[in-house]
C-alpha positions, 0 to 999 in steps of 0.5 A: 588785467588784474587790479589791485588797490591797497591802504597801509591798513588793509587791502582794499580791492583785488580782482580781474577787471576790463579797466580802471580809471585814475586821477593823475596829478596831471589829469584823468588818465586810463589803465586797459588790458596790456598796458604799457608798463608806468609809474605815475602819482595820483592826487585825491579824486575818483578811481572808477573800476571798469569790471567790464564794458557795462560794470563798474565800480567807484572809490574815492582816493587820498594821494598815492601811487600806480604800478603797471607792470605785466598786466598787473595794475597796483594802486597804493594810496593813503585812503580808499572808501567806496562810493 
């Protein structure tokens, strides 16, 4: 699947990845490879990458948004910094 996560600065990540963790408004939730397609909004919090079953990296999110569509995951938030 192929992720990628985007300020209104600057492209923060873009890669293939195995996974990627977000935090919903309503709680935890996981995107995997051929995921359904989905729009949902995300509050302040964590978003854990899962390069694959073993490597993983972390951010640390301001509010946005997510887009799942064609094996393709956008995530859109206000600010990223890596952990």
């Amino acid at each position: 699947m192929t992720l990628e996560i985007l300020t209104p600065e600057q492209k923060i990540f873009s890669g293939e990845v195995y996974g990627v963790q977000l935090p919903g408004i309503s709680g935890l939730f996981e995107v995997l490879d051929k995921h359904a397609p989905l729009v949902s909004a995300l509050k302040s919090g964590n978003l854990k990458i899962l390069k694959d079953k073993n490597i993983t990296s972390s951010f640390s999110i301001q509010s946005g948004f997510v887009e799942v569509l064609n094996n393709k995951t956008t995530v859109l938030v206000e600010g990223a910094v890596e952990k």
